[in-house]
N, CA and C of each residue as an Amber inpcrd file, in Angstrom:
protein
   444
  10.5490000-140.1810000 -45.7460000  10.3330000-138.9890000 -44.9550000
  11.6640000-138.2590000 -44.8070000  11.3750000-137.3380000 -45.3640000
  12.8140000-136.1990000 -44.8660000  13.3430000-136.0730000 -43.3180000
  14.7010000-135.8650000 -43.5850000  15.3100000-135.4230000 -42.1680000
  14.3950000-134.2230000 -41.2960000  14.4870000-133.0830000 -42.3130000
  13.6900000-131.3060000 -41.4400000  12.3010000-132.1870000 -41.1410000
  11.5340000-132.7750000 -42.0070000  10.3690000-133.2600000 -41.3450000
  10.4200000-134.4430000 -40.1110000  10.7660000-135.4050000 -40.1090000
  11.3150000-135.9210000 -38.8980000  11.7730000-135.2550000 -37.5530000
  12.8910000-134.1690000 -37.8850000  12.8050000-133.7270000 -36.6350000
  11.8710000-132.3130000 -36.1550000  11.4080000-131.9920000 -36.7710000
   9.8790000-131.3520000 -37.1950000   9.1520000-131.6660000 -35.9150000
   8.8840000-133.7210000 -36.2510000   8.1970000-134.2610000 -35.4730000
   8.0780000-134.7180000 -34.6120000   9.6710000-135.0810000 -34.0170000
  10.4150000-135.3590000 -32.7320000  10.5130000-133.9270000 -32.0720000
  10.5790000-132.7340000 -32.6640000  10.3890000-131.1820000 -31.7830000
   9.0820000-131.0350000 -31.1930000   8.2330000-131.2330000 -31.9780000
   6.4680000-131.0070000 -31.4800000   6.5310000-132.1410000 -30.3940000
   7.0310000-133.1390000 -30.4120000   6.1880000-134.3630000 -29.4740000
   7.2640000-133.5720000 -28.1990000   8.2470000-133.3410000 -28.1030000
   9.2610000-132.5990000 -27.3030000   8.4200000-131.6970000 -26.6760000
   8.2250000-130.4220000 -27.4920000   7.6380000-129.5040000 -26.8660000
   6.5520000-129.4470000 -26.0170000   5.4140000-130.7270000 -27.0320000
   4.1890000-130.9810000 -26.3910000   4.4710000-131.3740000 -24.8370000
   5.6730000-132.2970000 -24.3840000   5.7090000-132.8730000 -23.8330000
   6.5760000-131.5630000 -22.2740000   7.4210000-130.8100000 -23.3260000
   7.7050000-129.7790000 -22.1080000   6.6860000-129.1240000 -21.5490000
   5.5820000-129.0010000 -22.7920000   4.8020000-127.6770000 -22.3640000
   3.3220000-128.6370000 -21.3600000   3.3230000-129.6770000 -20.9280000
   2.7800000-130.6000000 -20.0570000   3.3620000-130.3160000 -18.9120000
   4.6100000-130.5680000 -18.9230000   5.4840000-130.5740000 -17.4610000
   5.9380000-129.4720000 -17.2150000   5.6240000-128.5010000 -17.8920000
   5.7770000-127.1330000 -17.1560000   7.6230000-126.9400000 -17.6190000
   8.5020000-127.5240000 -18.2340000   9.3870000-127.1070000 -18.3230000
  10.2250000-128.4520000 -18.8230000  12.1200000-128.2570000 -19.3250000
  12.2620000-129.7620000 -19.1790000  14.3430000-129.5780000 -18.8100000
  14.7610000-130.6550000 -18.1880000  16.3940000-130.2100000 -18.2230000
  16.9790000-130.9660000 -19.0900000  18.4630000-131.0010000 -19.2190000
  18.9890000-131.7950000 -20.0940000  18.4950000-133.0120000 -20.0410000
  18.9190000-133.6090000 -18.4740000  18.5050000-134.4920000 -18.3150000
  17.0850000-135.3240000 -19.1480000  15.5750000-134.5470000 -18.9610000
  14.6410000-134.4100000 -19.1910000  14.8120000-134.7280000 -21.0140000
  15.6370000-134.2310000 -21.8360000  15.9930000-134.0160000 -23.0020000
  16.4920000-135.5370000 -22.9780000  17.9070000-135.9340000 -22.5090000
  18.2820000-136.8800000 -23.1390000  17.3390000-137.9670000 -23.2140000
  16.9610000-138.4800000 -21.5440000  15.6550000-139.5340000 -21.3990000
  14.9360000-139.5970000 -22.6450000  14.2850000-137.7550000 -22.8450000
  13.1650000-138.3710000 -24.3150000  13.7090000-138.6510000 -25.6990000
  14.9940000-138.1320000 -26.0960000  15.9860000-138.5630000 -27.1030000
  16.1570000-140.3680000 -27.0860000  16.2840000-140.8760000 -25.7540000
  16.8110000-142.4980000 -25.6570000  15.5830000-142.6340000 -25.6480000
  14.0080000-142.1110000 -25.8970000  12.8950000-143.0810000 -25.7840000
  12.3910000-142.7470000 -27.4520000  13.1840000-141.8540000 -28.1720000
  12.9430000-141.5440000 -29.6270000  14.2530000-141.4300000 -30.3970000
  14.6740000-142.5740000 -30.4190000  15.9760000-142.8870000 -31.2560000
  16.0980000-142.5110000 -32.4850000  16.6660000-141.2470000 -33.2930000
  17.1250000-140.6780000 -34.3370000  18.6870000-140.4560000 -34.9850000
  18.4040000-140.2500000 -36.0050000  19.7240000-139.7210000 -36.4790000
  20.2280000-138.7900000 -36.2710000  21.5560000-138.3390000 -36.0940000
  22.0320000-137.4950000 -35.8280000  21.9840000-136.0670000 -36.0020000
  21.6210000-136.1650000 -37.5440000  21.3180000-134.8200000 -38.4640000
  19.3900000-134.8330000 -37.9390000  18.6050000-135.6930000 -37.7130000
  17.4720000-135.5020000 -37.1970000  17.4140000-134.7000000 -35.8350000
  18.1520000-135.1190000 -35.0690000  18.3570000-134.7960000 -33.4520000
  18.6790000-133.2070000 -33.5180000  19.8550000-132.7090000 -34.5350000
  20.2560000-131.5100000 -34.3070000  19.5600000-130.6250000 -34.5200000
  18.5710000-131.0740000 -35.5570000  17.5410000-129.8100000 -36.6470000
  16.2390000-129.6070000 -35.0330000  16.3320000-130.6740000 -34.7140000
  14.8600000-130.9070000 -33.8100000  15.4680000-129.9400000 -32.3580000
  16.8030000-129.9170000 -32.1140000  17.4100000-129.6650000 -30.9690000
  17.3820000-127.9460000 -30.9930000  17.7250000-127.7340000 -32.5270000
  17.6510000-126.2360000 -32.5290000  16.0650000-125.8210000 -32.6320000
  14.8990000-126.3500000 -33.2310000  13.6670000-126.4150000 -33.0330000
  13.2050000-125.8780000 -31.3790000  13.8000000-126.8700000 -30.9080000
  13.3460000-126.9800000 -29.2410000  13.8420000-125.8910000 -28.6170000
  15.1040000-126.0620000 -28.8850000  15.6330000-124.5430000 -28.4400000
  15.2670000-123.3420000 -28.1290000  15.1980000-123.4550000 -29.7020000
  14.7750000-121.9990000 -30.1960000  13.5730000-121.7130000 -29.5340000
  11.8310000-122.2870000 -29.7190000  11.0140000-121.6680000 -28.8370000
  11.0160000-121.9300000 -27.6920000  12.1230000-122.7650000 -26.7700000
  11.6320000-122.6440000 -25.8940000  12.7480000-121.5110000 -24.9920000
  13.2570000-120.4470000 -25.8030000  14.3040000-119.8090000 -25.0800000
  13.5400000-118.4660000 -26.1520000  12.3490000-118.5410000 -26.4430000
  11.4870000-117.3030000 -27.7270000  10.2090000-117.3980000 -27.2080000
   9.4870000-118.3560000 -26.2270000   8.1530000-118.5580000 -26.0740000
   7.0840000-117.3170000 -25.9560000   7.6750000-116.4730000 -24.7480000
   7.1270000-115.0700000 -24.8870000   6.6100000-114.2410000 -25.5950000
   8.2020000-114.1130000 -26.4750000   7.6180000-113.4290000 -27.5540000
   6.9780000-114.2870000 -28.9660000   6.9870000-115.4890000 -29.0280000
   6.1630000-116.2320000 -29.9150000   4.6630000-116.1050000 -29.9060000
   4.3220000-116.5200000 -28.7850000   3.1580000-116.2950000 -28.1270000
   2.4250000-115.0150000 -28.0290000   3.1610000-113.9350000 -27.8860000
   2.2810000-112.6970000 -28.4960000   2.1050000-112.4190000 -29.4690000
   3.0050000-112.8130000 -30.5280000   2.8530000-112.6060000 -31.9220000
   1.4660000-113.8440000 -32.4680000   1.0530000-114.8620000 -32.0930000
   0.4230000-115.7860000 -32.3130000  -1.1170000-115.4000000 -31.4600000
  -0.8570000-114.9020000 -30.6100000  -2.3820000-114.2160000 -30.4810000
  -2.9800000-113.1030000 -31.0270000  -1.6070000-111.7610000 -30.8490000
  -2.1050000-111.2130000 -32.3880000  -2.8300000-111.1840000 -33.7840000
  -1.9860000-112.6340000 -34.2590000  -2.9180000-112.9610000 -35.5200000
  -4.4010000-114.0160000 -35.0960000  -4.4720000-114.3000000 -33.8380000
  -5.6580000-114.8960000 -33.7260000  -7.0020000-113.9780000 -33.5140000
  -7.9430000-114.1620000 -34.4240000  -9.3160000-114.0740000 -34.3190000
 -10.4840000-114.6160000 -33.8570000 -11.0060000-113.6760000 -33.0180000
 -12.2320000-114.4590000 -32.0260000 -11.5260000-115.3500000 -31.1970000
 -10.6820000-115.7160000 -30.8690000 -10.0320000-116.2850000 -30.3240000
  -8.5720000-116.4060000 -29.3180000  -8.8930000-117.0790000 -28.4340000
  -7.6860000-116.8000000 -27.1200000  -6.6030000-117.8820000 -27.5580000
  -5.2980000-117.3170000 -27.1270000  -4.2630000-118.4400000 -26.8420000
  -4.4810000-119.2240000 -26.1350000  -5.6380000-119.0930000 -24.6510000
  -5.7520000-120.1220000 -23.9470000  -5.8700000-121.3960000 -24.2150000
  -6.9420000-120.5060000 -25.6490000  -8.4040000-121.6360000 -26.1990000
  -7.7570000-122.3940000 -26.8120000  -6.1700000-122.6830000 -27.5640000
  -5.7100000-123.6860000 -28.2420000  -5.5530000-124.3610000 -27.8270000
  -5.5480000-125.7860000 -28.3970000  -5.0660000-127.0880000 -28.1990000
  -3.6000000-127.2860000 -27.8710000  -2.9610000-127.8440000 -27.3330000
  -1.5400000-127.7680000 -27.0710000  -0.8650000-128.1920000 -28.4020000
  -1.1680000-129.1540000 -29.1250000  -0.6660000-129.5510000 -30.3080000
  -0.6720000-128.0950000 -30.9500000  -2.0270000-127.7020000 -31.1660000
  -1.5540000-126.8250000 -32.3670000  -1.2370000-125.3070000 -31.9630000
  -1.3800000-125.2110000 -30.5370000  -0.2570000-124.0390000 -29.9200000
   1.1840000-124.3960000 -30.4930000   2.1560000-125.7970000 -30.0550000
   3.3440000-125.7770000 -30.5010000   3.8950000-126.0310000 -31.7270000
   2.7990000-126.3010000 -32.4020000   3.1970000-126.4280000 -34.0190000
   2.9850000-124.5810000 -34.3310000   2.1290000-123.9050000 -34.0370000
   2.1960000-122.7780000 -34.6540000   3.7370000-122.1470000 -33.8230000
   3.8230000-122.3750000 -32.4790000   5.2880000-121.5370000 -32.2650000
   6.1570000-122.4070000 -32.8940000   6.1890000-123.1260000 -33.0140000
   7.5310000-123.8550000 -34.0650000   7.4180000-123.4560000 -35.1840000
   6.8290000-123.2120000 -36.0710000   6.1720000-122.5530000 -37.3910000
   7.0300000-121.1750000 -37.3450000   6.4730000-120.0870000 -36.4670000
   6.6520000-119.2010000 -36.3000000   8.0730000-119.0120000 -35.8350000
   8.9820000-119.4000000 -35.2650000  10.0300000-119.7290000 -34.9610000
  11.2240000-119.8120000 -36.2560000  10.7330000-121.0930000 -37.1220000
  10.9100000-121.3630000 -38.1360000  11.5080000-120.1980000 -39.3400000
   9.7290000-119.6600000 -38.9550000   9.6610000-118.2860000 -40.1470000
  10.6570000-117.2690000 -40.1490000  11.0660000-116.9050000 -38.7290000
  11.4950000-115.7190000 -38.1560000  12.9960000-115.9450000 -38.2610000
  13.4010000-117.4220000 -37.4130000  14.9560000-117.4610000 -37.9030000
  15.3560000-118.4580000 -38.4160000  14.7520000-118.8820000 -39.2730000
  15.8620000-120.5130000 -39.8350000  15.6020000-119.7000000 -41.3100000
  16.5030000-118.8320000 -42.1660000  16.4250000-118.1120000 -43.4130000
  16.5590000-119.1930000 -44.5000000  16.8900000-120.5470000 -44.0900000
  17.3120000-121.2630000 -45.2400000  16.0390000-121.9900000 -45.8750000
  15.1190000-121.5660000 -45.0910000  13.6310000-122.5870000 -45.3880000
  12.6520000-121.3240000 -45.9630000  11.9930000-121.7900000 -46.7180000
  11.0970000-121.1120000 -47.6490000  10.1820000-120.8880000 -46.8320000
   9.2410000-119.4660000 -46.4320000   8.0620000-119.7030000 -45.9170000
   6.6800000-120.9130000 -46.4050000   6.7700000-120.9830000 -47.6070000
   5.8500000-122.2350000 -48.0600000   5.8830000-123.6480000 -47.7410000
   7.1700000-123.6060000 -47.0590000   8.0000000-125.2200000 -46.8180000
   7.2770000-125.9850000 -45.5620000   7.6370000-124.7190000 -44.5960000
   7.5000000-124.0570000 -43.1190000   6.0060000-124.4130000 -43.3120000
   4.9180000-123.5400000 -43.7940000   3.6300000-123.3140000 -43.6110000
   3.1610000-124.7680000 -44.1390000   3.3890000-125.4110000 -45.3210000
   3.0170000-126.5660000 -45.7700000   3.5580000-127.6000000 -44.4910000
   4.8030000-127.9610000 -43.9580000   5.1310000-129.0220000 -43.1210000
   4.1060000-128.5000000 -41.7790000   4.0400000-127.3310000 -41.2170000
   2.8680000-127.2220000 -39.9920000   1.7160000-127.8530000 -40.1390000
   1.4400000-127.2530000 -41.2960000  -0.1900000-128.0830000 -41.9600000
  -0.0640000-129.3620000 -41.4680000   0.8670000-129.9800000 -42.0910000
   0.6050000-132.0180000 -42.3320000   1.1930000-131.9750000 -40.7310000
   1.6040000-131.8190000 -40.2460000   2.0070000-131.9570000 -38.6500000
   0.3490000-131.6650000 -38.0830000  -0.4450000-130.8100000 -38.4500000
  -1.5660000-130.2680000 -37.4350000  -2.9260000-131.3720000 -38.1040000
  -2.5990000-131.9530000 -39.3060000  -3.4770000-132.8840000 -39.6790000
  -2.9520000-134.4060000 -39.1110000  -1.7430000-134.2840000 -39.1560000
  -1.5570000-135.8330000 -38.6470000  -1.8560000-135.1930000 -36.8420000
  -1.2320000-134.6270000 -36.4240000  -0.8920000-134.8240000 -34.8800000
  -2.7500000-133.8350000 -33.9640000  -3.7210000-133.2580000 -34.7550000
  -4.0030000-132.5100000 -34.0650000  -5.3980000-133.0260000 -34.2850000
  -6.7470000-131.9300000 -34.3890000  -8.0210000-132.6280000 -34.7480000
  -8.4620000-132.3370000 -35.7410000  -9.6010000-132.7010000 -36.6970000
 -10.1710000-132.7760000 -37.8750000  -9.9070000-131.0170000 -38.5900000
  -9.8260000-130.0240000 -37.4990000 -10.0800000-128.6820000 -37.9260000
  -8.5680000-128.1110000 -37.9990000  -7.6170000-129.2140000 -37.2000000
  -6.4430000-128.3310000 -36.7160000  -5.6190000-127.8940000 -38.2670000
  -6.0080000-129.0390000 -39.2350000  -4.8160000-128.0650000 -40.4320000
  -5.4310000-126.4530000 -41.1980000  -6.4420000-126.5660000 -41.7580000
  -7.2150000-125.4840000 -41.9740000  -7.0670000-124.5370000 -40.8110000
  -6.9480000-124.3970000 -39.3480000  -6.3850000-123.5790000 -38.6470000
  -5.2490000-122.9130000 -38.3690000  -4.4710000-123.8430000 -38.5120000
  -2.8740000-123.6400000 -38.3550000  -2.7750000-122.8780000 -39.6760000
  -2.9790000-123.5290000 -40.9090000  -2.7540000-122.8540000 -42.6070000
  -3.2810000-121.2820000 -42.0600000  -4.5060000-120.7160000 -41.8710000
  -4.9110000-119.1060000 -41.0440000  -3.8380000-118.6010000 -40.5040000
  -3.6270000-119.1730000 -39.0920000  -3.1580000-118.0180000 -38.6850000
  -1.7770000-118.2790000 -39.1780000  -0.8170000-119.1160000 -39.6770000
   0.3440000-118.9190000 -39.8480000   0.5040000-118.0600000 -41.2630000
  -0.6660000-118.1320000 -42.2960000  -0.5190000-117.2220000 -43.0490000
  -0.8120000-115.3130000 -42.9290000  -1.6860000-115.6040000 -41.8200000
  -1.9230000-114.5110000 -40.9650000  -0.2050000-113.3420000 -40.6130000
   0.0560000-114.5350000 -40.1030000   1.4760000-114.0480000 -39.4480000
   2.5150000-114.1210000 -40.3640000   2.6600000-114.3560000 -41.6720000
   3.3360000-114.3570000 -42.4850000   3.4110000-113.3170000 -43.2350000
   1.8420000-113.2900000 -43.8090000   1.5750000-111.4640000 -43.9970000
   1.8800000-110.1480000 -43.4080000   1.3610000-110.4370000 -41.9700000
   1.3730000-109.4050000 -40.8900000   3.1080000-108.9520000 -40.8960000
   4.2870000-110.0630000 -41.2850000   5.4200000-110.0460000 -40.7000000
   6.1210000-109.9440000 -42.3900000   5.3280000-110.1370000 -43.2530000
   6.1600000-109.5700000 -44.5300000   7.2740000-110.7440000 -44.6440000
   6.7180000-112.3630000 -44.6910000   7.6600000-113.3270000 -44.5180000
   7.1190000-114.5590000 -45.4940000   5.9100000-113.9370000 -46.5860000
   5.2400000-114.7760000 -47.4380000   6.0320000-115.4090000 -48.5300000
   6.8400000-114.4990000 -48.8420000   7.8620000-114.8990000 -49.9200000
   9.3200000-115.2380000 -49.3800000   9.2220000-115.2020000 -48.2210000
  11.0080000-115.8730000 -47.8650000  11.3480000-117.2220000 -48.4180000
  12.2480000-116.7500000 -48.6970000  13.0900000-118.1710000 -49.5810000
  12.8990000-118.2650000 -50.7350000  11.9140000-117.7700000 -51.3230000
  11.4680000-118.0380000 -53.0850000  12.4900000-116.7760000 -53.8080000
  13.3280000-117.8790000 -55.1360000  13.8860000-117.2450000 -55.6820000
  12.8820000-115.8380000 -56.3960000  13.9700000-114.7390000 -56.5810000
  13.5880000-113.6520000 -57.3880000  12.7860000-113.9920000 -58.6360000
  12.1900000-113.2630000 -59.0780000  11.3900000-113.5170000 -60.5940000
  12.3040000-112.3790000 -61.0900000  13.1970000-112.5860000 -61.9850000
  13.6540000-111.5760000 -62.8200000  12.9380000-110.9220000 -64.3810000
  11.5080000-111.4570000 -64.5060000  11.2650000-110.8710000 -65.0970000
  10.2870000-109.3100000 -64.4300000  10.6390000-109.3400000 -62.9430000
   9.7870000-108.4740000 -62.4990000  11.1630000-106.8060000 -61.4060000
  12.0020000-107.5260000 -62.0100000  13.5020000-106.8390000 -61.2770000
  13.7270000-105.9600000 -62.5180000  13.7610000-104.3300000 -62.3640000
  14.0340000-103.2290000 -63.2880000  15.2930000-103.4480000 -63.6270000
């Protein structure tokens, strides 16, 4: 298992776990770090993960109901509420990751961590929002046979 996926998965159980308790402090952070012992380079990728939506939630969250159809933000599952703002997060500022990387690791996160429907959901709307945001092709090298 890769490092970005690992702490991928130590960010979601994080978040899941802030977005339970209504919030979390350092404190709150280290405790769940000493109850999920990682590597270093795991901890940091997951740390900027956590970070990031949880100092972006706002505006994550409107952009993620946007692309939802027939459907409320309420109505999500918490799992696959914070896998799509981590996703989305992802998309918007970590430039070094391919949108396909991003959208493929949410998937297997929303099939391992969520319910029978959650990967086929998450794959929607994050491609939803990929489109909508003109972020389908980030990271994929140029095709130069298509460059004048």
């Amino acid at each position: 298992m890769g490092t970005r996926h690992e702490a991928r998965e130590l960010a979601l159980k994080a978040l899941y776990r802030i977005d339970i308790c209504g919030g979390a402090s350092n404190e709150d952070l280290s405790l769940f770090f000493e109850s999920f012992p990682a590597d270093p380079s795991v901890r940091q990728f997951a740390m900027k993960l956590i970070d990031g939506v949880c100092g972006d939630i706002p505006a994550l969250d409107r952009q993620v109901a946007e692309a939802l159809e027939h459907w409320s933000i309420r109505r999500l599952s918490r799992v696959d509420h914070n896998i799509l703002r981590m996703a989305l997060f992802e998309l918007l500022r970590i430039d070094d990751i391919p949108a396909r990387v991003t959208i493929d690791e949410a998937i297997e996160l929303a099939k391992c961590y969520g319910d029978q429907d959650s990967g086929r959901f998450v794959n929607g709307v994050l491609d939803q929002l990929a489109s909508r945001l003109a972020l389908k092709g980030k990271g994929e090298p140029l095709d130069a046979s298509k460059v004048d």
